[in-house]
LOVEXSE-373061 format. One record per residue (C-alpha): residue number from 0; x, y, z; residue in three letters. Coordinates in pm, 1 decimal, padded with zeros to 6 digits. Example, Ala and Ser with C-alpha at 12.3 -4.5 7.8 and 13.67 -1.06 7.14 Angstrom:
@num->0&px->01230.0&py->-00450.0&pz->00780.0&residuo->ALA
@num->1&px->01367.0&py->-00106.0&pz->00714.0&residuo->SER
END
This chain:
@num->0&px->01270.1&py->-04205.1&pz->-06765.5&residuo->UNK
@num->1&px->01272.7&py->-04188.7&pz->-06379.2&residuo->UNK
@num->2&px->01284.6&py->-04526.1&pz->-06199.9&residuo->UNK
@num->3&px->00963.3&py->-04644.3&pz->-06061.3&residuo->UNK
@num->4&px->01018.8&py->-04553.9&pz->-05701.8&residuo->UNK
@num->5&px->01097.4&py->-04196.3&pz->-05765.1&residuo->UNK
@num->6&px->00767.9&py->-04108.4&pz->-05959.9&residuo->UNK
@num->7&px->00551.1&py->-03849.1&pz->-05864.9&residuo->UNK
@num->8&px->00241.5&py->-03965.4&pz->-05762.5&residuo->UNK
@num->9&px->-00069.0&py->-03693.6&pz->-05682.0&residuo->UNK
@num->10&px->-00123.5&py->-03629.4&pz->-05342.7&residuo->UNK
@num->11&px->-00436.5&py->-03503.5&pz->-05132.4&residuo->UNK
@num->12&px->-00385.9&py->-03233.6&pz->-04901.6&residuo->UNK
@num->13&px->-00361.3&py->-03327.8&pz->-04564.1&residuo->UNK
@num->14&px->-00679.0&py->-03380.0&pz->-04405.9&residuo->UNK
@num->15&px->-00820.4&py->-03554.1&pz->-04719.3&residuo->UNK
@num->16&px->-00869.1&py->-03885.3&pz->-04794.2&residuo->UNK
@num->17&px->-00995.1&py->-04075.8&pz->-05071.0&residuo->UNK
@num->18&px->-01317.5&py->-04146.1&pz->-05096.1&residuo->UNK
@num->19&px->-01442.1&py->-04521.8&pz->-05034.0&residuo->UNK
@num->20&px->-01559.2&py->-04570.5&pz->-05414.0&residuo->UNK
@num->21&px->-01254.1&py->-04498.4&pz->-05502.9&residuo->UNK
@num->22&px->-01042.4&py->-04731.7&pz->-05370.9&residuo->UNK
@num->23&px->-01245.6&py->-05021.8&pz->-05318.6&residuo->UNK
@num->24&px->-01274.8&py->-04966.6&pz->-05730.9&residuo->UNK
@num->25&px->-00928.4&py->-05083.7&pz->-05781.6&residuo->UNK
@num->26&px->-00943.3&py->-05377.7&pz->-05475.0&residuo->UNK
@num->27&px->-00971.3&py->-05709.1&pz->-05505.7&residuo->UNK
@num->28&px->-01264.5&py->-05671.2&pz->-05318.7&residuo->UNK
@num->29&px->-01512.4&py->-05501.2&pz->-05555.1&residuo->UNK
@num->30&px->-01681.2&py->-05827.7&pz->-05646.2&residuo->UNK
@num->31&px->-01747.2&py->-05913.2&pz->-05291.9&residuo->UNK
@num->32&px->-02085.2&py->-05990.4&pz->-05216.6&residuo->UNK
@num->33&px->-02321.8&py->-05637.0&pz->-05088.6&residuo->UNK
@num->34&px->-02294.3&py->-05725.5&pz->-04671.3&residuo->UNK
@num->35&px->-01914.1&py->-05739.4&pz->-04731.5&residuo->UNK
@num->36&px->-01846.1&py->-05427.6&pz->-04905.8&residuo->UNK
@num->37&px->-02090.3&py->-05270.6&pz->-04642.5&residuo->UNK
@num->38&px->-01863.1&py->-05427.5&pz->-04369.0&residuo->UNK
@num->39&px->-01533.7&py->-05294.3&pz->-04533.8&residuo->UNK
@num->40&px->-01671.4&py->-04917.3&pz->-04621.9&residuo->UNK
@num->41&px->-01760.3&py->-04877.8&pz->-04226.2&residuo->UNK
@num->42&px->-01436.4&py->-05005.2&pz->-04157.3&residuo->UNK
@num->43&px->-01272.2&py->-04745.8&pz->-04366.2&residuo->UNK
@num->44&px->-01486.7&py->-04491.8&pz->-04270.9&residuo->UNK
@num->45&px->-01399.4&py->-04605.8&pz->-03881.9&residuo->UNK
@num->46&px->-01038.9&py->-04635.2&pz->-03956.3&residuo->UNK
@num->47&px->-01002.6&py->-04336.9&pz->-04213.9&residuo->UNK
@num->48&px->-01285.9&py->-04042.1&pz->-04128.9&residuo->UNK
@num->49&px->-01340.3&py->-04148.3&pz->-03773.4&residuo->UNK
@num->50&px->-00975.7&py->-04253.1&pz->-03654.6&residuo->UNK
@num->51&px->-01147.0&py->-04505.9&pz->-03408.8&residuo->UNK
@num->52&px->-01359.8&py->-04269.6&pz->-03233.3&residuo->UNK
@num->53&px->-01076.4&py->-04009.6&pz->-03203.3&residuo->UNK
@num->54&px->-01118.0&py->-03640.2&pz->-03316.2&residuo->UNK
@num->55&px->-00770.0&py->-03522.7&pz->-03425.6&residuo->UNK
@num->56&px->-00635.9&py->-03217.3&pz->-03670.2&residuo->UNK
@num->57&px->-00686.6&py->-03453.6&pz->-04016.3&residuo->UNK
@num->58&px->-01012.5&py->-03611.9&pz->-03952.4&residuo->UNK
@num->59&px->-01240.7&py->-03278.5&pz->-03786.7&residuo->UNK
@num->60&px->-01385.5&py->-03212.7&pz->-04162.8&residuo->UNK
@num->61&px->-01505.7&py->-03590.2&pz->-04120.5&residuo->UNK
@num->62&px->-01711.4&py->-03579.5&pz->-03796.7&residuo->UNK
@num->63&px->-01972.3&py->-03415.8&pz->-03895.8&residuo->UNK
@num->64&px->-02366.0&py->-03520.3&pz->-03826.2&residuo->UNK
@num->65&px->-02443.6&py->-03612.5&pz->-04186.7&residuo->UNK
@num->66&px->-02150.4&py->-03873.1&pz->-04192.8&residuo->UNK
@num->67&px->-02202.9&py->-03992.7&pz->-03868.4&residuo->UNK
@num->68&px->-02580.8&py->-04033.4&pz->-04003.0&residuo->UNK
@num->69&px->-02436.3&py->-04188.1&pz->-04280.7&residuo->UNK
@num->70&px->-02262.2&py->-04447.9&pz->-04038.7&residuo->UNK
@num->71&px->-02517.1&py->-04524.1&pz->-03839.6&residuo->UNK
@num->72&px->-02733.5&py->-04590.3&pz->-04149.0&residuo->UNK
@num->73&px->-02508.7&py->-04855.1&pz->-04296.4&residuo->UNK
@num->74&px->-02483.2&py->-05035.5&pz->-04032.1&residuo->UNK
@num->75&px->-02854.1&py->-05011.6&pz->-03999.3&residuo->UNK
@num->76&px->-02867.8&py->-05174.9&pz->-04337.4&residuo->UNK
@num->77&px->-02653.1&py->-05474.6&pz->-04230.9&residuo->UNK
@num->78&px->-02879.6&py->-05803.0&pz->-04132.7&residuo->UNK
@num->79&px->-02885.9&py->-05953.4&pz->-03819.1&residuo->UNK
@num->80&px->-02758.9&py->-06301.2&pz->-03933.6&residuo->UNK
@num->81&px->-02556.1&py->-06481.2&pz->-04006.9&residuo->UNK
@num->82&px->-02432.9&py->-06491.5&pz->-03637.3&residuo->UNK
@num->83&px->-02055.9&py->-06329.3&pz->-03783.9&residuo->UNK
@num->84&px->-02234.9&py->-06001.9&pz->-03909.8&residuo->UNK
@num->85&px->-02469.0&py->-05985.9&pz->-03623.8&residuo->UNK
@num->86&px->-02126.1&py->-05924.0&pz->-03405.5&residuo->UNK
@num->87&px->-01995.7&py->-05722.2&pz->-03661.1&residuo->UNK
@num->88&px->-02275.9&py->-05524.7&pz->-03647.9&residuo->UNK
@num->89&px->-02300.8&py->-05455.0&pz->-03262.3&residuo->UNK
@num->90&px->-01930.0&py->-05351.4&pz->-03251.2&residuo->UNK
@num->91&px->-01970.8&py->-05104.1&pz->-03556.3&residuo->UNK
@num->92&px->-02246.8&py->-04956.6&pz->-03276.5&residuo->UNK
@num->93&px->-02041.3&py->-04976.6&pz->-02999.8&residuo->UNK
@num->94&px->-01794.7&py->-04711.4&pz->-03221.7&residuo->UNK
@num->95&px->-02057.1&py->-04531.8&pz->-03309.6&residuo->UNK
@num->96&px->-02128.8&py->-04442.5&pz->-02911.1&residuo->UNK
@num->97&px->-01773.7&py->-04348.4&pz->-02894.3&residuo->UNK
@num->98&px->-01779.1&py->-04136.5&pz->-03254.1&residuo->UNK
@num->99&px->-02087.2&py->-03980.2&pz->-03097.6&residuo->UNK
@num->100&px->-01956.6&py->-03914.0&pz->-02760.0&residuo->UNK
@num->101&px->-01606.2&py->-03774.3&pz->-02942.4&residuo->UNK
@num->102&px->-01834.7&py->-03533.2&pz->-03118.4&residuo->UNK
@num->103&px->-02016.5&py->-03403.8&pz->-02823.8&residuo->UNK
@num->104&px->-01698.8&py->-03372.6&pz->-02623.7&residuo->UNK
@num->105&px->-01529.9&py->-03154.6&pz->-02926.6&residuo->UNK
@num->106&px->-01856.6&py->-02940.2&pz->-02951.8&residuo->UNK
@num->107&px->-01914.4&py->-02913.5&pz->-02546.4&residuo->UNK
@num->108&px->-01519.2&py->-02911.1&pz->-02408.6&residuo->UNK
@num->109&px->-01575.6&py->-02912.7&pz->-02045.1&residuo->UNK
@num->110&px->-01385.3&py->-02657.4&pz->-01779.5&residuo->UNK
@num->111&px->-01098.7&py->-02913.9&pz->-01711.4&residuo->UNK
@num->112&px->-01064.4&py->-02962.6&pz->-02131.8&residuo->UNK
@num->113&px->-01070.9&py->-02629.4&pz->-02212.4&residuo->UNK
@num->114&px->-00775.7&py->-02534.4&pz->-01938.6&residuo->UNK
@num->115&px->-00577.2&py->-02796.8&pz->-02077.0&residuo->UNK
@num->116&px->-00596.7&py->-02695.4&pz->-02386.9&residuo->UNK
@num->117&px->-00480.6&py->-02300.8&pz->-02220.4&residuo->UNK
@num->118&px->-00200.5&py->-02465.2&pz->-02062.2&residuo->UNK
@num->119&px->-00071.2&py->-02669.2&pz->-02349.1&residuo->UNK
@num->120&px->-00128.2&py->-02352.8&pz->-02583.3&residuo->UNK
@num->121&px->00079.0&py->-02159.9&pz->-02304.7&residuo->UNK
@num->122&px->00369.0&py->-02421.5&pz->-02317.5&residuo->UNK
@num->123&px->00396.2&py->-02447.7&pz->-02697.1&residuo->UNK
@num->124&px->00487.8&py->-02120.8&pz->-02767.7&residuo->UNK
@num->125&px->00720.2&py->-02032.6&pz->-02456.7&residuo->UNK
@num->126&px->01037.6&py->-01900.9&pz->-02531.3&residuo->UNK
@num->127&px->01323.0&py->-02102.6&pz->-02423.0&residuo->UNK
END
């Protein structure tokens, strides 16, 4: 019998991540009223798919119009009051400009982006 901290646990591949069902499912949170589990899924999808509005190798399956539509929806669906949502709600749309505007920029890499990325290309496989 192998001690608890060296068992083999199953593993996504990188790039994946669990969907939000799925965890909140074994949280002590799955009881929580329907505007709370609303505010915790975007969080996870803001933290986990979205990486705060940054596009990076693990996340690029996530950004992708349906989930940002997706996104937008839920926190479409949140009310306007009490006053603690209603803020919760206007930041979830301020990161939704930037998940946007992260989106846009990956799709539409302007002259100065696309030359970086030639010159960091360039330096990574130099030989030394």
């Amino acid at each position: 019998m192998k001690p608890f901290l060296e068992i083999d646990y199953d593993k996504l591949p990188k790039g994946k991540y669990y969907t939000f069902e799925s965890i909140i499912d074994t949280s002590k949170f799955k009881n929580a009223s329907p505007e709370v589990l609303t505010i915790v899924k975007l969080e996870y999808m803001l933290q986990i798919f979205f990486c705060n509005g940054i596009i990076i190798r693990d996340n690029i399956d996530y950004y992708t119009d349906e989930n940002i539509n997706n996104f937008e929806e839920l926190i479409l669906s949140l009310p306007d009051s009490p006053e603690s949502i209603k803020v919760v709600k206007n930041r979830f749309f301020n990161e939704l400009e930037k998940i946007k505007k992260s989106l846009e920029r990956y799709r539409n890499p302007s002259d100065n982006n696309l030359k970086a990325i030639e010159n960091l290309n360039t330096y990574l496989y130099m030989d030394y």
